[in-house]
N, CA, C and O of each residue as an XYZ file, in Angstrom:
428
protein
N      -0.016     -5.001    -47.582
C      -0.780     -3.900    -47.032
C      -1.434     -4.349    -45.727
O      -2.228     -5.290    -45.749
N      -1.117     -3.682    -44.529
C      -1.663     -3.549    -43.630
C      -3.420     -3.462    -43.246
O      -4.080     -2.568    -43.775
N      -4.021     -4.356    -42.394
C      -5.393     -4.323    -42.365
C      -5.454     -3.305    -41.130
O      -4.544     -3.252    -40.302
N      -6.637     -2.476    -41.071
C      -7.036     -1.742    -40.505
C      -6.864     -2.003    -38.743
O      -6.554     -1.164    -37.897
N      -7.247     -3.755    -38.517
C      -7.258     -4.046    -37.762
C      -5.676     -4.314    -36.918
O      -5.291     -4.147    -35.761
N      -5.032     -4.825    -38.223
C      -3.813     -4.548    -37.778
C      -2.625     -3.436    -37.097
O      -1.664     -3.523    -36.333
N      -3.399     -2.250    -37.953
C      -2.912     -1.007    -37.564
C      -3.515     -0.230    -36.553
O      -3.001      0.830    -36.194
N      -4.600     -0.680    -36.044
C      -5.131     -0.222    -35.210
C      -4.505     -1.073    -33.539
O      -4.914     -0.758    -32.421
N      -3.450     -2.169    -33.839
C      -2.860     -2.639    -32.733
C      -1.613     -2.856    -32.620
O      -0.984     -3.505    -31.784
N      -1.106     -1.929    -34.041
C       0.327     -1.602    -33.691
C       0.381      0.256    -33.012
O       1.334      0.881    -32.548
N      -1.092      0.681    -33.231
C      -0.748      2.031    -32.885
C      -1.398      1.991    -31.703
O      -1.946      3.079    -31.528
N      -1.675      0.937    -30.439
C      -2.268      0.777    -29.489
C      -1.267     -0.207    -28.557
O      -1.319     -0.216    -27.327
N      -0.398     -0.987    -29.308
C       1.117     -0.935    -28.658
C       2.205     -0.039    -28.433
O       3.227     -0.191    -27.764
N       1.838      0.828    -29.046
C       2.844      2.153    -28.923
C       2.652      3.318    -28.256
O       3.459      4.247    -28.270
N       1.195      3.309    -27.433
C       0.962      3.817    -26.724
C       1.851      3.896    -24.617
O       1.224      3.210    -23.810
N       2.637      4.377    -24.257
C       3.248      4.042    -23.550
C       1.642      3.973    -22.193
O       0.733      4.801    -22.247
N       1.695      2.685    -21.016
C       0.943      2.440    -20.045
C       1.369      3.918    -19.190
O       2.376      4.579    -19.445
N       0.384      4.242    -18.160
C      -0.103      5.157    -17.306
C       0.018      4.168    -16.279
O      -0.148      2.951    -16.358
N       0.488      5.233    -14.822
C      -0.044      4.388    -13.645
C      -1.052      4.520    -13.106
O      -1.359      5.663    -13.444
N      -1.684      4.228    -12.597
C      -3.081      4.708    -11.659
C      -2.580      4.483    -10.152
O      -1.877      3.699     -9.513
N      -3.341      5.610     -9.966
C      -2.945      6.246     -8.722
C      -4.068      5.655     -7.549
O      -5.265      5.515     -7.800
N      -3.496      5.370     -6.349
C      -4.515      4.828     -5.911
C      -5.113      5.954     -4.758
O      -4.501      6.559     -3.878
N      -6.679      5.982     -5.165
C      -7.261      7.399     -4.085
C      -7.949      7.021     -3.202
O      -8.519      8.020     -2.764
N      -8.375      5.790     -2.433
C      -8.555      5.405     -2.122
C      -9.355      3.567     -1.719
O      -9.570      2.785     -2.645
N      -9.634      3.244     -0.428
C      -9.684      2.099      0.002
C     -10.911      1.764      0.706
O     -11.143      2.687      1.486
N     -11.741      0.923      0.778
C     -12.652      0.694      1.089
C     -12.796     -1.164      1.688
O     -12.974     -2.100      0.909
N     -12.701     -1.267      2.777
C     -12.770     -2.548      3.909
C     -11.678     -2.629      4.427
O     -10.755     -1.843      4.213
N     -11.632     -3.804      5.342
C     -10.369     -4.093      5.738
C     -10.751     -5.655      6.257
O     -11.343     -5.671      7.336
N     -10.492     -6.983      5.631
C     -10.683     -7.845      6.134
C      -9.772     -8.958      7.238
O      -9.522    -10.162      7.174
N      -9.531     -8.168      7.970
C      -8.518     -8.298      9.358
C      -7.606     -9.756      9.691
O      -7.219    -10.261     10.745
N      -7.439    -10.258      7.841
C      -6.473    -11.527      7.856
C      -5.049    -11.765      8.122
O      -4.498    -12.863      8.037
N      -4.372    -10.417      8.521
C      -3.260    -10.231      9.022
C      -3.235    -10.238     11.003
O      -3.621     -9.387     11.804
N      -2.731    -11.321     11.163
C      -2.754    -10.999     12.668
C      -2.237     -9.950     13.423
O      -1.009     -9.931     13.514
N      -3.029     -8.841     14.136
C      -2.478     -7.575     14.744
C      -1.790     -6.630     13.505
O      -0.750     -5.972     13.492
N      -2.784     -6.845     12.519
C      -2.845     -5.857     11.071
C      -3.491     -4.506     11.498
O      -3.258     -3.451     10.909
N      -4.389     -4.635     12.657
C      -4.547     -3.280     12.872
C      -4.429     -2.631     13.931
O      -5.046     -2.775     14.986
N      -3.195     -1.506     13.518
C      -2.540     -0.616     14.138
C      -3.326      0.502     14.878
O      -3.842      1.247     14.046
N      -3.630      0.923     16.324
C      -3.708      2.281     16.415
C      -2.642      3.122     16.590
O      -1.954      2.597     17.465
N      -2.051      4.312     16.172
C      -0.700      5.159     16.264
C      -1.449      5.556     17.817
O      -2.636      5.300     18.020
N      -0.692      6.117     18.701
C      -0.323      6.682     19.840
C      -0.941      8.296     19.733
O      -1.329      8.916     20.723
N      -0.949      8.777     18.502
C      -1.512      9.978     18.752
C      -3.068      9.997     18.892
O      -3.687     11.027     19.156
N      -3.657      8.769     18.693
C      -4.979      8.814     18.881
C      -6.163      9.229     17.649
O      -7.393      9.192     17.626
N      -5.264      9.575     16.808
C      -5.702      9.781     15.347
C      -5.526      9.080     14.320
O      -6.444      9.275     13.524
N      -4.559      8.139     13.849
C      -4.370      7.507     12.943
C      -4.231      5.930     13.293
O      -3.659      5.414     14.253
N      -5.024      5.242     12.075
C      -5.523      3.733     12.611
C      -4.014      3.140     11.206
O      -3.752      4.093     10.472
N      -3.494      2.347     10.994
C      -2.770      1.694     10.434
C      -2.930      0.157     10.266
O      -2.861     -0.725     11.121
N      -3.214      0.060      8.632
C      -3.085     -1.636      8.532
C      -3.103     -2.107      7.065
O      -3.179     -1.112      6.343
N      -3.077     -2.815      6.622
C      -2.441     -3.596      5.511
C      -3.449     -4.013      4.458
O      -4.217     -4.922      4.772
N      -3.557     -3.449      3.197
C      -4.766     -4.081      2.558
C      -4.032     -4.288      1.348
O      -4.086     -3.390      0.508
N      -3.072     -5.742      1.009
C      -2.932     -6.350     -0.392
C      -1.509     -5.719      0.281
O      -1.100     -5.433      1.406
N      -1.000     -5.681     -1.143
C       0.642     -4.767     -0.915
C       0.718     -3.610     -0.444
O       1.809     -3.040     -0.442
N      -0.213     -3.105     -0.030
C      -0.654     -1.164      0.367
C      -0.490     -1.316      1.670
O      -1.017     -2.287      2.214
N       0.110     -0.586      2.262
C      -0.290      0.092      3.777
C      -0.791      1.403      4.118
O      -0.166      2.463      4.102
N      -2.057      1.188      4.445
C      -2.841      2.351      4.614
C      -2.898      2.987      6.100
O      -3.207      2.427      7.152
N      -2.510      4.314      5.872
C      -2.721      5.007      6.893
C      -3.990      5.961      7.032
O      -4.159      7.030      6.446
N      -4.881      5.312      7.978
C      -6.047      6.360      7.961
C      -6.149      7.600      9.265
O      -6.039      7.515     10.488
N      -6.397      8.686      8.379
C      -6.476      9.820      9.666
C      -8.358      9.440      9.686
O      -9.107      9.172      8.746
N      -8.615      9.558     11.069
C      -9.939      9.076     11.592
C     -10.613     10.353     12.069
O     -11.754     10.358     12.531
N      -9.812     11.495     11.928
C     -10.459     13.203     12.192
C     -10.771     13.603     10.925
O     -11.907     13.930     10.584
N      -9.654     13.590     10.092
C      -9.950     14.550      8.398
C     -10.337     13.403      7.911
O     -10.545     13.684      6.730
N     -10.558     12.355      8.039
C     -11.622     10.947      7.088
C     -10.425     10.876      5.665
O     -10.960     10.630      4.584
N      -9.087     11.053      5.650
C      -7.994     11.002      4.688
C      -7.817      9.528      4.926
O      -8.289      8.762      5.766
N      -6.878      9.355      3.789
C      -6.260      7.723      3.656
C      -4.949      8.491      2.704
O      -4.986      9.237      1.725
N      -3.850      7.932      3.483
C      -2.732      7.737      2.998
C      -1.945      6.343      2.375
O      -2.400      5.242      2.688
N      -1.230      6.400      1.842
C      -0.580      4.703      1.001
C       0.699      4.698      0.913
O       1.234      5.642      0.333
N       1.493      3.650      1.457
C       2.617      3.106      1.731
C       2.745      2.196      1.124
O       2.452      1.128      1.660
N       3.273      2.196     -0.359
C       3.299      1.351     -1.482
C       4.693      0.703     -1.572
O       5.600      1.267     -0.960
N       5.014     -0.604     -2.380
C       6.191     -1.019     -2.787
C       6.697     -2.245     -2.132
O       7.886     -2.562     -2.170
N       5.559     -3.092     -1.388
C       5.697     -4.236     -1.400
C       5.441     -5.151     -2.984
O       4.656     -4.701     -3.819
N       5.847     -5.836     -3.109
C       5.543     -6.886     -4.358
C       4.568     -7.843     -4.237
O       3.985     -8.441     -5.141
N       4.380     -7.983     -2.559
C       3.437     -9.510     -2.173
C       2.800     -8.786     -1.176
O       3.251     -7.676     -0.892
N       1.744     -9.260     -0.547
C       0.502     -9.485      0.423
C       1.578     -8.583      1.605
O       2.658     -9.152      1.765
N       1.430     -7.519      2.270
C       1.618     -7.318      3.754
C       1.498     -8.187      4.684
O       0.298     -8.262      4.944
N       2.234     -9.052      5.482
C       1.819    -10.222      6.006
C       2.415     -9.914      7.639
O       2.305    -10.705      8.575
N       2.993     -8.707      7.687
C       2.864     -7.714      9.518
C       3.539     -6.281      9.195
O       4.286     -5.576      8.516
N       2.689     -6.445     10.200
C       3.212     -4.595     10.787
C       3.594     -4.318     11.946
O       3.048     -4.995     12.818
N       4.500     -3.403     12.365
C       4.660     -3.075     13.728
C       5.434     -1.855     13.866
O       6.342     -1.538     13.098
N       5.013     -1.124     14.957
C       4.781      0.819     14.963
C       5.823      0.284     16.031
O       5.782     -0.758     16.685
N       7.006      1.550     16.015
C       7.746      1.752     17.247
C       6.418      2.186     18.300
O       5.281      2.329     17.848
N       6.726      2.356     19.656
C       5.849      2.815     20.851
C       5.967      4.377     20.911
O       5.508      5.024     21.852
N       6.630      4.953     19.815
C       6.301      6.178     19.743
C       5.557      6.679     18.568
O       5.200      7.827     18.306
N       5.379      5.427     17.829
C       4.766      6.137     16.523
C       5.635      6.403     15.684
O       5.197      6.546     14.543
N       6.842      6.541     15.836
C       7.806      7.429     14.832
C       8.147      6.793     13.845
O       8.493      7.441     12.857
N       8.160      5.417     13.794
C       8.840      4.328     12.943
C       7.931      3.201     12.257
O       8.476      2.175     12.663
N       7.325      2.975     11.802
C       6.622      1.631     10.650
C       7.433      0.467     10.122
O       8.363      0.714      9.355
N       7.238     -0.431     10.370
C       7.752     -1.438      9.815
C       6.432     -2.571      9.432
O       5.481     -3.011     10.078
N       6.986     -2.778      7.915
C       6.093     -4.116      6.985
C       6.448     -4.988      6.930
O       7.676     -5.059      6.961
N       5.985     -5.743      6.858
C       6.369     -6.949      5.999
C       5.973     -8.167      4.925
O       4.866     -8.663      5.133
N       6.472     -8.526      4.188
C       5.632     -9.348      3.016
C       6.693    -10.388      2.993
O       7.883    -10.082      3.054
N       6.076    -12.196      2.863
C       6.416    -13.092      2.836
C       6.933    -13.034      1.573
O       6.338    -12.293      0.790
N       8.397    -13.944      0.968
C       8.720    -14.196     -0.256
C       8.455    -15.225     -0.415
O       7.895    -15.911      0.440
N       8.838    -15.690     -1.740
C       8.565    -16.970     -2.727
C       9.003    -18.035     -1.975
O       8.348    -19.056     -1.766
N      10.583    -17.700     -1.393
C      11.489    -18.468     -0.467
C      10.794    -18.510      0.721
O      11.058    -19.440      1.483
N       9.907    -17.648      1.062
C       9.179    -17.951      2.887
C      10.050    -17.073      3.400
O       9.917    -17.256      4.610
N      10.964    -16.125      3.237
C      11.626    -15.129      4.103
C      10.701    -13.997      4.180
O       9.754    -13.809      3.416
N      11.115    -13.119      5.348
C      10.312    -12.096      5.607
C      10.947    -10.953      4.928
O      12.168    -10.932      5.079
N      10.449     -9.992      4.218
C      11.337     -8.728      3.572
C      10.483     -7.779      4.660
O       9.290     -7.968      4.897
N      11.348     -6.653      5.325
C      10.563     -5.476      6.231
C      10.989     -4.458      5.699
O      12.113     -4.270      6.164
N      10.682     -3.512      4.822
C      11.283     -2.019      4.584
C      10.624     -1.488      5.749
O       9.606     -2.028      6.184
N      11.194     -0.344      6.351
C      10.998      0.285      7.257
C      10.495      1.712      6.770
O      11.265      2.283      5.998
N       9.504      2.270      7.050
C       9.111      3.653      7.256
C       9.368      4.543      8.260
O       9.376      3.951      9.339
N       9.621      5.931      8.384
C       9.586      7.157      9.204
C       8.513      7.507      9.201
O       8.444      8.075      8.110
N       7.410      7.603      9.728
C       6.052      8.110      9.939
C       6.604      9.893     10.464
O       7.296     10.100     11.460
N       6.029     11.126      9.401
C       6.003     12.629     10.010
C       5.340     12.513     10.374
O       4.679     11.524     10.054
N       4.954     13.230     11.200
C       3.451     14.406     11.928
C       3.328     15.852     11.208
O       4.100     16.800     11.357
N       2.205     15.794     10.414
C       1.804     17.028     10.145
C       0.773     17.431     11.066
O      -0.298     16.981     11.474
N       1.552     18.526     11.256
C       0.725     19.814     12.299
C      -0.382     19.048     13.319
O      -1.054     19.710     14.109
């Protein structure tokens, strides 16, 4: 027979995990060299906090997130039009991985 305690952590393993959503960010401690981005439109500041890349609009006080690094953001760099984002995070091996972003413009 099952102890209470027992059953109380097989029915707390069977609970499937939730993600949490991230709503926002608060500092930026500027350990990425030229981590912070201004975009060209004069509104949005861009830079790197942990695996996140945050895009802040500096008019509507919003924060956007550019998720799906695995490791630390370790650069960034905006085409000269703004249109394009590129990250990057150091691997285990010391190679650089860059997924690239399309930055829209809403309105």
């Amino acid at each position: 027979m099952a102890s209470a305690l027992e059953a109380a952590a097989a029915a707390a393993a069977a609970v499937e995990p939730t993600a949490l959503n991230l709503e926002a960010v608060i500092g930026f401690n500027g350990a990425v060299p030229a981590g912070l981005v201004a975009h060209p439109n004069g509104v949005h500041i861009i830079f790197p906090l942990g695996s996140t890349v945050v895009i802040k609009d500096t008019i509507k006080n919003t924060q956007s997130f550019l998720q799906g690094h695995t490791a630390s953001v370790t650069t960034l760099a905006l085409s000269p039009d703004g249109a394009y984002l590129a990250s990057g995070q150091e691997t285990n091996l010391g190679f650089k991985v860059r997924p690239l972003f399309t930055l829209q413009q809403n309105g």
